[in-house]
N, C-alpha and C positions, 0 to 999 in steps of 0.2 A: 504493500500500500504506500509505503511509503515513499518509493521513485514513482510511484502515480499520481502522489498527492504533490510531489517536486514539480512535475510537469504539468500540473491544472495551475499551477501557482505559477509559473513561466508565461502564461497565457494571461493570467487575472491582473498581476500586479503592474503591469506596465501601463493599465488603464485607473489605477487609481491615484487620485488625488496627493497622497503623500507619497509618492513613492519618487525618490528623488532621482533615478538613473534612467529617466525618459528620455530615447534617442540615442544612449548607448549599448551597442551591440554584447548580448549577454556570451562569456563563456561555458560557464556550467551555473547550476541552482542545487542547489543541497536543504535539506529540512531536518530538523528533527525538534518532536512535540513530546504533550504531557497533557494528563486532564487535569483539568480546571474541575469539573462538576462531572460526573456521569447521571445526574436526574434527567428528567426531558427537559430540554434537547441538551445531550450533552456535550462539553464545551471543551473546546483543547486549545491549545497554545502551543505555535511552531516560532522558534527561530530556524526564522527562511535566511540563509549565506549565498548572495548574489556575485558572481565573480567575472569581471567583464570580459571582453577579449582585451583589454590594455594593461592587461595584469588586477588593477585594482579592484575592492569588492567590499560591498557594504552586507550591514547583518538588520533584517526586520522583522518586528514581532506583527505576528497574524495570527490572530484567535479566530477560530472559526466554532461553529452551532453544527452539529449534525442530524439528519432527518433522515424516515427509512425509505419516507413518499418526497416526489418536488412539493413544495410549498408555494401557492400560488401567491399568497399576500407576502412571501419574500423574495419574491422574481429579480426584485434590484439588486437584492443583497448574496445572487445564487452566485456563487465561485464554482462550483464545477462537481462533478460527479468522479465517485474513485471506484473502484470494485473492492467486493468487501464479504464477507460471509455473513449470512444469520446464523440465531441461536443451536439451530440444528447441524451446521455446517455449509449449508446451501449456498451456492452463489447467489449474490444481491446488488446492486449499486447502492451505493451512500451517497446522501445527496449535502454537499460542505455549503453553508453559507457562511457571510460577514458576521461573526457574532457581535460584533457594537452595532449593527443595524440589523438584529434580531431581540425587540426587546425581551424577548422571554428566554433571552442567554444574559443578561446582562446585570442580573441578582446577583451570583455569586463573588463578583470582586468586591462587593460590600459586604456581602456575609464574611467571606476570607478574611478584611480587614479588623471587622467589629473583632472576630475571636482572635487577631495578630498568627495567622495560620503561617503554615510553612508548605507549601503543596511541589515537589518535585523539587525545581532549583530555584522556584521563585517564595520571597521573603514579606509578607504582609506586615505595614510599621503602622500601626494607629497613632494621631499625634498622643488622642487622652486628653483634648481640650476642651471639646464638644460631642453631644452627640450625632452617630454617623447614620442616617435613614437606611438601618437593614431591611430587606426583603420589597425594597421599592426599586420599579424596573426603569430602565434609565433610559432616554431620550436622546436621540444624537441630535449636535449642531451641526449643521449642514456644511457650514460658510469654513469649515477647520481646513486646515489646507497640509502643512508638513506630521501634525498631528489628527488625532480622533478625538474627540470631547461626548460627553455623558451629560444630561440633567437630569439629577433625581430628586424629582418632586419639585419643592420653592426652596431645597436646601442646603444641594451641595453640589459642585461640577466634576468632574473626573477626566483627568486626562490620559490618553494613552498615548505615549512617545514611541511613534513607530521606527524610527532608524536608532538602532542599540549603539551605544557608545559608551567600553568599561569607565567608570568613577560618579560619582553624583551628580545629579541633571542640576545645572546652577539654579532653575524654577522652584526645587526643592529646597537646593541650600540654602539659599537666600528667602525661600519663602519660610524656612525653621527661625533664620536668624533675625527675622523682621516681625515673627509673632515675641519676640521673647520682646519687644520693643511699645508692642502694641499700638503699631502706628496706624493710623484711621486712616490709612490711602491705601490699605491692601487687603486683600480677600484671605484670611486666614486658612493658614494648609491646615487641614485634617488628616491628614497621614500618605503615604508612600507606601509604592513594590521595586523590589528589586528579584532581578535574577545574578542568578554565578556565572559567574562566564565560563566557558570551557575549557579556559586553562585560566590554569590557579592563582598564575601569579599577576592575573590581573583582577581589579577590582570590581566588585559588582556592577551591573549597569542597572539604572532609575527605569523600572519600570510605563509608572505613571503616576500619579498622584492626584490627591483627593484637597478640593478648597469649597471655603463655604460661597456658596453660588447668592450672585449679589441682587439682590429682585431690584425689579421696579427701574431695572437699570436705563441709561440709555449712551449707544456709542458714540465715541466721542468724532467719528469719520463725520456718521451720522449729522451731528449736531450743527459741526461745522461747515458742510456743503450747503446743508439748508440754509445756512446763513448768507451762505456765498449768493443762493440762489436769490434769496429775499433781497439782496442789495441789488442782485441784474434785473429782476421785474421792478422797480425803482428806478426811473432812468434819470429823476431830475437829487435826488438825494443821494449824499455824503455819506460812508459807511456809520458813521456814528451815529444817524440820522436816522438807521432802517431801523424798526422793530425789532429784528432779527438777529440786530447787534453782537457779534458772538467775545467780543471783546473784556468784557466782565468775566466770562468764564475762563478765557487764556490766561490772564493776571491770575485768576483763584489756581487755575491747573500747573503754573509758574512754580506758585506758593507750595504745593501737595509738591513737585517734581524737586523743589528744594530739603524737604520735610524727607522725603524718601533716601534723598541722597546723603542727605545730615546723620539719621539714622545707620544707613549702612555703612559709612566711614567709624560710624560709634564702636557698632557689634561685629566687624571683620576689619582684616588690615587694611593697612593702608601705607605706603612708603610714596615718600620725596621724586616726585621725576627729577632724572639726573640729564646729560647731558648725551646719553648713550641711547637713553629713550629716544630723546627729541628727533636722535640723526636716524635711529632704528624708524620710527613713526613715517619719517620724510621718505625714508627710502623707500619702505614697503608700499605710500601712497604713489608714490612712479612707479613700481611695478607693476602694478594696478591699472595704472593711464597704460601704461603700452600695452600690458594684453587686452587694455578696451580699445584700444584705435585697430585691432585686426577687427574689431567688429562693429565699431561703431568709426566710419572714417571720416564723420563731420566732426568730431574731436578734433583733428587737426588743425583747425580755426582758432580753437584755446589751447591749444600745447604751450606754445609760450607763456601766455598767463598761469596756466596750472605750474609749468611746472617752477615759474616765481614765486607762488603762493606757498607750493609746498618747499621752497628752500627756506623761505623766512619763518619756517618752524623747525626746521634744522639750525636755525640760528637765533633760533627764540631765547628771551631771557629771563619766558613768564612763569612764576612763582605757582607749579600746577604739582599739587597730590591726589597721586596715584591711589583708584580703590575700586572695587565693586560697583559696577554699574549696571544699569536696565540692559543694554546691545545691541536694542532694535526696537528702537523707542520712537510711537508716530502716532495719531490721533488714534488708529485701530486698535490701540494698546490700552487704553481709559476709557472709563466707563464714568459717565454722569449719575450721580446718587442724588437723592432731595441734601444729604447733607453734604456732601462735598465729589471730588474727586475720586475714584480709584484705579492703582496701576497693576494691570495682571501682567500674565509670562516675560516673565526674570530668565527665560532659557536663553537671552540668547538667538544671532541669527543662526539659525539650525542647520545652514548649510556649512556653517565653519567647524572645524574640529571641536570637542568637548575641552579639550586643555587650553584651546586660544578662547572660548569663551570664558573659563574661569580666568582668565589674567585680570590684574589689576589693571584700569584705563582712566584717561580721566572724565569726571562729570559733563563735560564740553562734550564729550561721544555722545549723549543722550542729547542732553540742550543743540546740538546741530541735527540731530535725525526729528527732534519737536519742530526745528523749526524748516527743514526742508517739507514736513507734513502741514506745513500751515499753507505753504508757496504749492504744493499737491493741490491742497482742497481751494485755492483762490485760482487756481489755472486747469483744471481739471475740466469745466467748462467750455474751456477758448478753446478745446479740438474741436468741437463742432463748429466753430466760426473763427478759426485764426486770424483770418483779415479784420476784425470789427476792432476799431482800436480801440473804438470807445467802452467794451466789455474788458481791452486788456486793461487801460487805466485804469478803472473801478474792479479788478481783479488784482493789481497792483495796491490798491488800496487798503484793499482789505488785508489782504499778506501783511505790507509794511504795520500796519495796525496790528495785527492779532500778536506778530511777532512781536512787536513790542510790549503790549501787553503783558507776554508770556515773560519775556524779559524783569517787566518792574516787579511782575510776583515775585520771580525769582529771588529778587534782589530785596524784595523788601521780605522774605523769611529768612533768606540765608546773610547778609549783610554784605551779598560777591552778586556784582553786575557779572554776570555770566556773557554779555552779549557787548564790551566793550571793545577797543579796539585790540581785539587779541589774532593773531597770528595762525594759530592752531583753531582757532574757531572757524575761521573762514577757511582754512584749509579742509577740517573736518566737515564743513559744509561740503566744500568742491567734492572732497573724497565721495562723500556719498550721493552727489547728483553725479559723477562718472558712473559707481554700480548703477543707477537710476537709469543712466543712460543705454548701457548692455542690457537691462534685464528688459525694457523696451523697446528697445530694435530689435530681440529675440522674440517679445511674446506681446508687445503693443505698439506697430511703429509708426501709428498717427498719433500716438503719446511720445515719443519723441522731443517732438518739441518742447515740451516742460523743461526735464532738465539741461536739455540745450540753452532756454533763455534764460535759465536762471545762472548758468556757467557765466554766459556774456556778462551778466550784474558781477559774481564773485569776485571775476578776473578782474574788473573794470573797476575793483574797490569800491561800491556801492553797497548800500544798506537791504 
Protein backbone atom coordinates (compact mmCIF):
# COMPACT_ATOMS: atom_id res chain seq x y z
CA UNK A 1 0.00 0.00 0.00
CA UNK A 2 2.39 1.96 0.61
CA UNK A 3 4.31 2.62 -3.00
CA UNK A 4 0.50 3.11 -3.95
CA UNK A 5 -0.34 5.55 -1.55
CA UNK A 6 3.40 7.35 -2.76
CA UNK A 7 2.13 7.54 -6.02
CA UNK A 8 -1.67 8.98 -5.41
CA UNK A 9 0.22 11.58 -3.50
CA UNK A 10 2.76 12.26 -6.72
CA UNK A 11 -0.53 13.04 -8.48
CA UNK A 12 -2.43 15.18 -5.59
CA UNK A 13 0.20 17.22 -4.14
CA UNK A 14 1.34 19.26 -6.81
CA UNK A 15 -2.26 20.62 -7.14
CA UNK A 16 -2.46 21.96 -3.64
CA UNK A 17 -2.30 25.07 -2.39
CA UNK A 18 0.74 24.75 0.20
CA UNK A 19 2.65 22.73 -1.54
CA UNK A 20 5.74 24.72 -2.32
CA UNK A 21 7.74 22.80 -5.28
CA UNK A 22 5.19 23.75 -8.17
CA UNK A 23 6.83 23.57 -11.48
CA UNK A 24 9.70 21.50 -10.27
CA UNK A 25 10.32 18.24 -11.95
CA UNK A 26 9.95 15.41 -9.06
CA UNK A 27 12.78 12.67 -8.64
CA UNK A 28 11.32 10.12 -6.54
CA UNK A 29 8.26 10.50 -3.50
CA UNK A 30 8.74 8.37 -0.48
CA UNK A 31 5.87 8.07 2.43
CA UNK A 32 5.64 6.76 5.59
CA UNK A 33 2.58 7.19 8.16
CA UNK A 34 0.85 6.38 11.56
CA UNK A 35 -2.65 6.43 12.90
CA UNK A 36 -3.89 9.28 14.37
CA UNK A 37 -7.50 7.73 15.33
CA UNK A 38 -8.66 4.27 13.89
CA UNK A 39 -12.74 5.22 14.82
CA UNK A 40 -14.72 6.28 11.70
CA UNK A 41 -13.04 7.57 9.46
CA UNK A 42 -9.83 6.68 10.51
CA UNK A 43 -7.02 9.06 10.27
CA UNK A 44 -3.39 8.75 9.44
CA UNK A 45 -0.53 10.83 9.06
CA UNK A 46 2.33 10.46 6.31
CA UNK A 47 5.52 12.26 6.12
CA UNK A 48 5.46 12.40 2.35
CA UNK A 49 9.87 13.11 1.39
CA UNK A 50 9.77 14.97 -2.07
CA UNK A 51 13.05 14.66 -3.96
CA UNK A 52 13.43 16.72 -7.04
CA UNK A 53 15.56 15.92 -10.09
CA UNK A 54 18.04 18.93 -8.97
CA UNK A 55 19.12 16.93 -6.03
CA UNK A 56 17.03 18.84 -3.45
CA UNK A 57 13.83 17.78 -1.40
CA UNK A 58 11.48 18.90 0.86
CA UNK A 59 9.46 16.71 3.63
CA UNK A 60 5.29 17.35 4.04
CA UNK A 61 2.95 16.22 6.51
CA UNK A 62 -0.47 14.88 4.82
CA UNK A 63 -3.08 13.51 7.09
CA UNK A 64 -5.58 11.95 5.34
CA UNK A 65 -9.45 10.29 6.50
CA UNK A 66 -10.04 6.92 5.06
CA UNK A 67 -13.55 5.46 3.74
CA UNK A 68 -14.51 1.97 2.57
CA UNK A 69 -17.23 3.78 -0.13
CA UNK A 70 -16.34 7.20 -2.24
CA UNK A 71 -17.98 9.85 -0.32
CA UNK A 72 -19.89 12.09 -2.36
CA UNK A 73 -20.16 15.21 0.04
CA UNK A 74 -16.09 14.96 0.05
CA UNK A 75 -15.55 14.86 -3.62
CA UNK A 76 -13.14 18.02 -3.14
CA UNK A 77 -11.24 16.69 -0.42
CA UNK A 78 -10.82 12.88 -2.57
CA UNK A 79 -6.96 12.25 -2.81
CA UNK A 80 -7.09 9.03 -4.57
CA UNK A 81 -7.81 5.45 -4.18
CA UNK A 82 -5.13 2.72 -2.86
CA UNK A 83 -5.95 -1.19 -2.96
CA UNK A 84 -6.26 -2.60 0.23
CA UNK A 85 -7.81 -5.77 1.87
CA UNK A 86 -11.14 -6.01 4.14
CA UNK A 87 -11.63 -7.74 7.34
CA UNK A 88 -11.89 -11.01 5.67
CA UNK A 89 -8.96 -10.66 3.56
CA UNK A 90 -10.65 -9.73 0.37
CA UNK A 91 -9.54 -7.24 -2.13
CA UNK A 92 -11.19 -3.79 -1.73
CA UNK A 93 -10.16 -0.18 -2.62
CA UNK A 94 -9.80 2.46 0.18
CA UNK A 95 -10.87 5.54 -0.65
CA UNK A 96 -7.99 8.47 1.12
CA UNK A 97 -9.30 11.93 1.50
CA UNK A 98 -7.95 15.42 2.93
CA UNK A 99 -8.56 14.81 6.46
CA UNK A 100 -8.53 18.82 7.42
CA UNK A 101 -11.37 19.08 4.86
CA UNK A 102 -13.02 16.03 6.38
CA UNK A 103 -14.75 17.40 9.26
CA UNK A 104 -15.46 14.32 10.90
CA UNK A 105 -11.59 13.47 10.81
CA UNK A 106 -10.79 16.53 12.41
CA UNK A 107 -11.62 15.71 16.59
CA UNK A 108 -8.93 13.88 17.35
CA UNK A 109 -6.00 16.56 17.24
CA UNK A 110 -7.94 18.16 20.13
CA UNK A 111 -8.72 15.10 21.88
CA UNK A 112 -4.76 14.20 21.53
CA UNK A 113 -3.90 17.48 22.87
CA UNK A 114 -6.45 17.85 25.98
CA UNK A 115 -4.96 14.34 27.33
CA UNK A 116 -0.89 15.71 26.02
CA UNK A 117 -0.82 12.02 24.06
CA UNK A 118 2.16 10.76 22.52
CA UNK A 119 0.71 8.69 19.27
CA UNK A 120 3.64 7.20 17.19
CA UNK A 121 6.41 9.96 16.75
CA UNK A 122 4.31 12.73 17.20
CA UNK A 123 4.27 14.80 20.63
CA UNK A 124 0.99 16.57 21.90
CA UNK A 125 2.04 19.91 24.29
CA UNK A 126 -1.12 21.60 25.86
CA UNK A 127 -0.16 25.20 26.97
CA UNK A 128 -2.49 24.43 30.48
CA UNK A 129 -3.63 28.18 30.18
CA UNK A 130 -7.10 27.72 28.80
CA UNK A 131 -9.60 25.56 28.11
CA UNK A 132 -9.14 23.47 24.76
CA UNK A 133 -12.81 22.64 22.89
CA UNK A 134 -12.56 18.75 22.84
CA UNK A 135 -14.60 16.78 20.68
CA UNK A 136 -15.61 19.96 18.43
CA UNK A 137 -15.10 19.37 14.80
CA UNK A 138 -13.02 21.83 13.07
CA UNK A 139 -13.64 24.12 10.18
CA UNK A 140 -11.12 24.99 7.48
CA UNK A 141 -10.16 28.45 6.29
CA UNK A 142 -10.18 28.54 2.89
CA UNK A 143 -7.81 31.64 2.14
CA UNK A 144 -4.52 29.58 4.18
CA UNK A 145 -2.05 29.30 1.43
CA UNK A 146 1.68 27.60 2.77
CA UNK A 147 -0.21 26.29 5.74
CA UNK A 148 -3.88 24.55 6.74
CA UNK A 149 -5.93 26.30 9.42
CA UNK A 150 -8.89 24.72 11.76
CA UNK A 151 -11.97 26.70 13.44
CA UNK A 152 -13.30 25.07 16.23
CA UNK A 153 -16.31 26.59 17.29
CA UNK A 154 -15.93 30.61 18.46
CA UNK A 155 -12.73 29.32 20.30
CA UNK A 156 -9.66 28.36 19.18
CA UNK A 157 -7.78 28.00 15.47
CA UNK A 158 -5.28 25.20 14.77
CA UNK A 159 -2.76 25.28 12.43
CA UNK A 160 -1.09 22.66 10.41
CA UNK A 161 2.56 23.54 9.06
CA UNK A 162 2.72 21.58 6.07
CA UNK A 163 6.47 21.65 4.98
CA UNK A 164 8.54 19.90 8.09
CA UNK A 165 11.40 21.61 9.04
CA UNK A 166 13.63 19.91 12.35
CA UNK A 167 13.61 22.67 15.42
CA UNK A 168 10.74 24.86 16.79
CA UNK A 169 8.30 26.73 14.37
CA UNK A 170 9.24 30.55 15.40
CA UNK A 171 4.90 30.85 15.49
CA UNK A 172 5.23 28.63 18.51
CA UNK A 173 8.36 30.04 20.11
CA UNK A 174 7.59 33.35 20.06
CA UNK A 175 3.98 32.61 20.54
CA UNK A 176 5.07 30.68 24.29
CA UNK A 177 7.21 33.62 24.91
CA UNK A 178 4.64 36.54 24.28
CA UNK A 179 1.87 34.70 26.48
CA UNK A 180 4.32 34.75 29.54
CA UNK A 181 4.19 38.76 28.66
CA UNK A 182 0.50 38.85 28.35
CA UNK A 183 0.44 41.21 25.66
CA UNK A 184 -3.16 42.39 24.29
CA UNK A 185 -1.98 42.21 20.55
CA UNK A 186 -1.61 38.51 20.35
CA UNK A 187 -3.82 35.48 20.15
CA UNK A 188 -2.65 33.34 22.96
CA UNK A 189 -1.07 29.71 21.98
CA UNK A 190 -2.97 27.00 23.53
CA UNK A 191 -0.56 24.25 22.90
CA UNK A 192 1.61 22.45 20.15
CA UNK A 193 2.68 18.94 18.10
CA UNK A 194 5.71 17.98 17.25
CA UNK A 195 7.16 14.83 15.41
CA UNK A 196 10.85 13.03 15.71
CA UNK A 197 12.51 13.24 12.97
CA UNK A 198 14.13 10.32 11.58
CA UNK A 199 17.28 10.78 12.47
CA UNK A 200 18.09 11.50 15.87
CA UNK A 201 20.23 13.81 15.80
CA UNK A 202 18.12 16.28 14.62
CA UNK A 203 15.50 18.07 16.58
CA UNK A 204 11.85 17.68 16.56
CA UNK A 205 9.86 19.41 13.90
CA UNK A 206 6.58 21.80 15.16
CA UNK A 207 3.96 20.04 14.02
CA UNK A 208 1.03 22.66 14.31
CA UNK A 209 -0.26 24.46 16.85
CA UNK A 210 -3.31 25.58 18.65
CA UNK A 211 -4.32 29.73 19.48
CA UNK A 212 -7.28 31.13 20.99
CA UNK A 213 -9.38 32.18 17.66
CA UNK A 214 -10.06 35.88 17.86
CA UNK A 215 -14.16 36.52 17.20
CA UNK A 216 -15.67 39.39 15.88
CA UNK A 217 -12.48 39.99 14.13
CA UNK A 218 -11.92 41.99 11.19
CA UNK A 219 -8.69 41.95 8.52
CA UNK A 220 -6.66 44.26 8.42
CA UNK A 221 -6.02 43.96 4.17
CA UNK A 222 -9.70 44.19 4.43
CA UNK A 223 -10.01 47.31 6.25
CA UNK A 224 -7.67 49.09 4.44
CA UNK A 225 -8.64 48.74 0.64
CA UNK A 226 -12.19 49.74 1.64
CA UNK A 227 -10.74 52.77 2.62
CA UNK A 228 -8.66 53.18 -0.25
CA UNK A 229 -11.82 52.46 -2.17
CA UNK A 230 -14.02 55.08 -0.08
CA UNK A 231 -11.48 57.90 -0.91
CA UNK A 232 -11.78 56.90 -5.09
CA UNK A 233 -15.65 57.08 -5.06
CA UNK A 234 -14.98 60.71 -3.49
CA UNK A 235 -13.54 62.43 -6.22
CA UNK A 236 -13.63 66.03 -4.88
CA UNK A 237 -12.21 65.02 -1.00
CA UNK A 238 -8.81 64.94 0.62
CA UNK A 239 -8.08 61.40 2.36
CA UNK A 240 -8.63 62.98 5.63
CA UNK A 241 -11.95 64.15 4.47
CA UNK A 242 -13.47 60.51 3.44
CA UNK A 243 -15.59 58.61 6.17
CA UNK A 244 -13.57 55.94 5.55
CA UNK A 245 -10.59 57.44 6.84
CA UNK A 246 -8.20 54.50 7.79
CA UNK A 247 -5.71 56.77 9.28
CA UNK A 248 -6.74 56.44 13.07
CA UNK A 249 -6.28 52.95 12.89
CA UNK A 250 -2.48 52.83 11.21
CA UNK A 251 -1.39 55.20 14.24
CA UNK A 252 -3.23 52.67 16.90
CA UNK A 253 -1.67 49.51 14.66
CA UNK A 254 1.89 51.72 14.81
CA UNK A 255 1.39 51.78 18.75
CA UNK A 256 0.22 47.53 19.05
CA UNK A 257 3.50 46.88 16.38
CA UNK A 258 5.69 48.81 18.83
CA UNK A 259 4.13 47.02 22.11
CA UNK A 260 4.92 43.78 20.32
CA UNK A 261 8.33 44.42 19.49
CA UNK A 262 9.08 46.15 23.07
CA UNK A 263 7.95 42.86 24.44
CA UNK A 264 9.97 40.49 22.40
CA UNK A 265 13.22 42.30 22.91
CA UNK A 266 12.11 41.95 26.82
CA UNK A 267 11.56 37.89 27.00
CA UNK A 268 14.21 36.73 24.03
CA UNK A 269 17.68 38.10 23.06
CA UNK A 270 18.72 40.47 21.64
CA UNK A 271 22.52 41.79 20.69
CA UNK A 272 24.15 45.02 19.38
CA UNK A 273 24.34 45.18 15.22
CA UNK A 274 27.96 45.34 14.72
CA UNK A 275 29.46 46.29 11.71
CA UNK A 276 29.67 42.77 10.11
CA UNK A 277 25.98 42.61 10.05
CA UNK A 278 25.57 45.89 8.36
CA UNK A 279 28.00 44.61 5.36
CA UNK A 280 26.44 40.97 5.62
CA UNK A 281 22.71 42.66 5.32
CA UNK A 282 24.13 44.84 2.18
CA UNK A 283 25.59 42.01 0.56
CA UNK A 284 22.84 39.56 0.79
CA UNK A 285 20.34 42.47 -0.47
CA UNK A 286 22.49 42.55 -4.07
CA UNK A 287 22.27 39.11 -4.25
CA UNK A 288 18.97 39.38 -4.21
CA UNK A 289 18.76 42.29 -7.07
CA UNK A 290 20.67 40.09 -9.42
CA UNK A 291 18.88 36.96 -9.24
CA UNK A 292 15.72 39.38 -9.61
CA UNK A 293 16.97 41.14 -12.82
CA UNK A 294 17.06 37.39 -14.61
CA UNK A 295 13.50 37.64 -14.15
CA UNK A 296 12.27 40.78 -13.74
CA UNK A 297 14.58 42.99 -16.57
CA UNK A 298 12.76 46.30 -15.88
CA UNK A 299 14.83 46.30 -12.78
CA UNK A 300 17.58 47.57 -14.69
CA UNK A 301 16.08 51.01 -14.76
CA UNK A 302 16.83 51.08 -10.67
CA UNK A 303 20.09 49.12 -10.53
CA UNK A 304 21.82 52.14 -9.90
CA UNK A 305 19.75 53.53 -7.36
CA UNK A 306 19.24 50.06 -5.54
CA UNK A 307 22.39 49.38 -5.43
CA UNK A 308 23.32 53.14 -3.66
CA UNK A 309 20.63 52.49 -1.36
CA UNK A 310 21.91 49.30 -0.26
CA UNK A 311 25.77 50.44 0.13
CA UNK A 312 24.70 53.34 2.43
CA UNK A 313 23.74 50.54 4.84
CA UNK A 314 26.92 48.96 4.58
CA UNK A 315 28.06 52.09 5.78
CA UNK A 316 25.57 52.86 8.16
CA UNK A 317 26.34 54.30 11.47
CA UNK A 318 22.70 53.64 12.96
CA UNK A 319 22.56 52.60 16.47
CA UNK A 320 20.19 49.24 15.56
CA UNK A 321 19.48 46.11 18.06
CA UNK A 322 19.23 43.11 16.89
CA UNK A 323 16.14 40.68 18.15
CA UNK A 324 13.16 38.63 17.21
CA UNK A 325 10.92 39.85 14.92
CA UNK A 326 7.40 39.35 13.06
CA UNK A 327 9.24 38.34 9.17
CA UNK A 328 6.57 38.85 7.19
CA UNK A 329 4.65 41.59 8.54
CA UNK A 330 1.75 43.25 6.03
CA UNK A 331 -1.86 44.26 6.69
CA UNK A 332 -2.88 40.34 6.18
CA UNK A 333 -1.07 39.60 9.37
CA UNK A 334 -3.74 41.83 11.82
CA UNK A 335 -6.77 41.53 12.69
CA UNK A 336 -9.07 44.56 13.98
CA UNK A 337 -10.76 43.66 17.47
CA UNK A 338 -13.57 46.23 19.19
CA UNK A 339 -10.45 46.61 21.54
CA UNK A 340 -7.44 47.10 19.73
CA UNK A 341 -5.02 45.52 17.21
CA UNK A 342 -3.97 41.99 16.91
CA UNK A 343 -0.69 40.29 15.39
CA UNK A 344 -0.95 36.54 14.28
CA UNK A 345 1.99 34.07 12.44
CA UNK A 346 5.24 34.91 14.15
CA UNK A 347 6.59 31.93 11.56
CA UNK A 348 8.01 33.72 9.41
CA UNK A 349 8.34 33.88 5.41
CA UNK A 350 7.89 30.06 5.11
CA UNK A 351 9.74 29.91 2.08
CA UNK A 352 13.04 30.70 3.88
CA UNK A 353 14.86 28.07 5.98
CA UNK A 354 13.76 27.59 9.64
CA UNK A 355 17.28 28.61 11.11
CA UNK A 356 17.30 32.05 8.97
CA UNK A 357 13.90 32.73 10.36
CA UNK A 358 14.81 32.30 13.94
CA UNK A 359 17.88 34.91 13.48
CA UNK A 360 17.81 37.81 15.31
CA UNK A 361 17.00 41.15 12.75
CA UNK A 362 16.10 44.39 13.25
CA UNK A 363 12.50 45.87 14.19
CA UNK A 364 12.82 48.20 10.75
CA UNK A 365 12.22 44.33 8.93
CA UNK A 366 8.79 44.54 10.13
CA UNK A 367 8.16 48.49 10.18
CA UNK A 368 9.27 48.26 6.12
CA UNK A 369 7.02 45.13 5.16
CA UNK A 370 3.85 47.52 7.26
CA UNK A 371 4.72 49.91 5.21
CA UNK A 372 5.28 48.45 1.75
CA UNK A 373 1.47 46.90 2.78
CA UNK A 374 0.18 50.25 3.14
CA UNK A 375 1.72 51.57 -0.67
CA UNK A 376 -0.06 47.58 -1.78
CA UNK A 377 -3.41 48.43 -0.50
CA UNK A 378 -3.21 52.48 -1.86
CA UNK A 379 -2.12 51.17 -5.54
CA UNK A 380 -3.67 47.86 -5.74
CA UNK A 381 -6.57 49.61 -7.60
CA UNK A 382 -4.51 51.72 -10.32
CA UNK A 383 -4.15 48.09 -12.25
CA UNK A 384 -7.35 48.41 -13.59
CA UNK A 385 -6.71 52.15 -14.62
CA UNK A 386 -2.82 52.96 -14.73
CA UNK A 387 -3.29 55.90 -16.89
CA UNK A 388 -5.83 57.89 -14.48
CA UNK A 389 -3.40 60.15 -12.72
CA UNK A 390 -5.93 61.41 -10.97
CA UNK A 391 -6.77 57.85 -8.91
CA UNK A 392 -2.77 57.73 -8.63
CA UNK A 393 -2.59 61.04 -6.77
CA UNK A 394 -5.21 60.23 -4.39
CA UNK A 395 -3.68 56.73 -4.14
CA UNK A 396 -0.41 58.52 -3.33
CA UNK A 397 -2.39 60.18 -0.61
CA UNK A 398 -3.41 57.84 1.17
CA UNK A 399 -0.05 55.72 1.23
CA UNK A 400 1.82 58.94 2.27
CA UNK A 401 -0.95 59.22 5.07
CA UNK A 402 -1.43 55.94 6.47
CA UNK A 403 2.39 55.46 6.47
CA UNK A 404 2.68 58.13 8.55
CA UNK A 405 0.23 57.57 10.70
CA UNK A 406 1.62 54.02 11.33
CA UNK A 407 4.91 55.85 11.93
CA UNK A 408 3.61 58.51 14.87
CA UNK A 409 2.10 55.25 16.76
CA UNK A 410 5.07 53.85 16.47
CA UNK A 411 6.88 56.58 17.81
CA UNK A 412 4.69 57.67 20.29
CA UNK A 413 4.65 53.94 22.37
CA UNK A 414 8.02 53.14 21.76
CA UNK A 415 9.99 56.62 22.05
CA UNK A 416 12.10 55.58 18.33
CA UNK A 417 10.72 57.22 15.02
CA UNK A 418 11.15 54.05 13.30
CA UNK A 419 10.49 55.96 9.85
CA UNK A 420 13.35 58.61 10.07
CA UNK A 421 15.97 59.27 7.83
CA UNK A 422 17.57 55.94 8.32
CA UNK A 423 19.47 54.13 5.67
CA UNK A 424 18.53 50.42 6.29
CA UNK A 425 14.80 51.48 6.32
CA UNK A 426 14.79 52.60 2.80
CA UNK A 427 16.99 49.99 1.87
CA UNK A 428 14.65 47.36 3.61
CA UNK A 429 11.94 48.98 1.97
CA UNK A 430 13.75 48.49 -1.69
CA UNK A 431 14.80 44.84 -0.55
CA UNK A 432 11.23 43.98 -0.26
CA UNK A 433 9.57 45.68 -3.33
CA UNK A 434 12.45 43.75 -5.60
CA UNK A 435 10.91 40.14 -3.93
CA UNK A 436 7.49 42.16 -4.72
CA UNK A 437 8.69 42.45 -7.95
CA UNK A 438 9.76 38.48 -8.91
CA UNK A 439 6.81 37.17 -7.13
CA UNK A 440 4.66 39.25 -9.65
CA UNK A 441 6.18 38.90 -12.83
CA UNK A 442 5.85 35.10 -11.97
CA UNK A 443 2.21 34.96 -10.64
CA UNK A 444 0.73 38.61 -11.25
CA UNK A 445 2.33 40.75 -14.19
CA UNK A 446 -0.23 43.41 -14.49
CA UNK A 447 0.80 43.92 -10.75
CA UNK A 448 3.95 44.67 -11.78
CA UNK A 449 3.62 47.97 -11.68
CA UNK A 450 3.24 48.48 -7.96
CA UNK A 451 6.55 47.64 -6.99
CA UNK A 452 8.08 49.19 -9.87
CA UNK A 453 6.80 52.72 -8.86
CA UNK A 454 7.30 52.47 -5.63
CA UNK A 455 11.24 51.49 -6.41
CA UNK A 456 11.23 54.92 -8.65
CA UNK A 457 10.19 56.91 -5.13
CA UNK A 458 12.85 54.67 -2.99
CA UNK A 459 15.60 55.29 -5.28
CA UNK A 460 14.68 58.88 -5.82
CA UNK A 461 14.89 59.41 -1.81
CA UNK A 462 11.31 60.33 -1.57
CA UNK A 463 8.99 59.77 1.27
Amino acid sequence: MSTALAEVLREWMPHQRWFGGKGREWAEVSEEGFFLSRSEPVVSVHRVRVTYADGAGETYLVPLSWRTHPEEDLSSAFVGAVPGKDAEGADRENYAYDAMRDRDATTPWLTHLVAASTVGPMHFHPAGVAPIPEGVPGDIVSTEQSNTSLVYGQDAIFKLFRRLDPGLNPDVEIGEALRRTENPHIAPLLGHVEIDDPDPANEPATVAMLQTFVRGASDGWRLATASVRDLYAEGDLHADEVGGDFAADSERLGAATASVHADLARVLPTEPADREWFTATAEAMRSRLDAALAVVPQLEEHLAGLRAVYAAVADSGDDVVRQRVHGDYHLGQVLRTATGWVVLDFEGEPARPLAERRQLDSPLRDVAGMLRSFDYAARHMLVEQPDDSQRAYRAQEWAVRNRGAFCTGYSAASGIDPCGDSPLLRALEADKAVYECVYEARNRPNWLMIPLQSLSRLTAGES
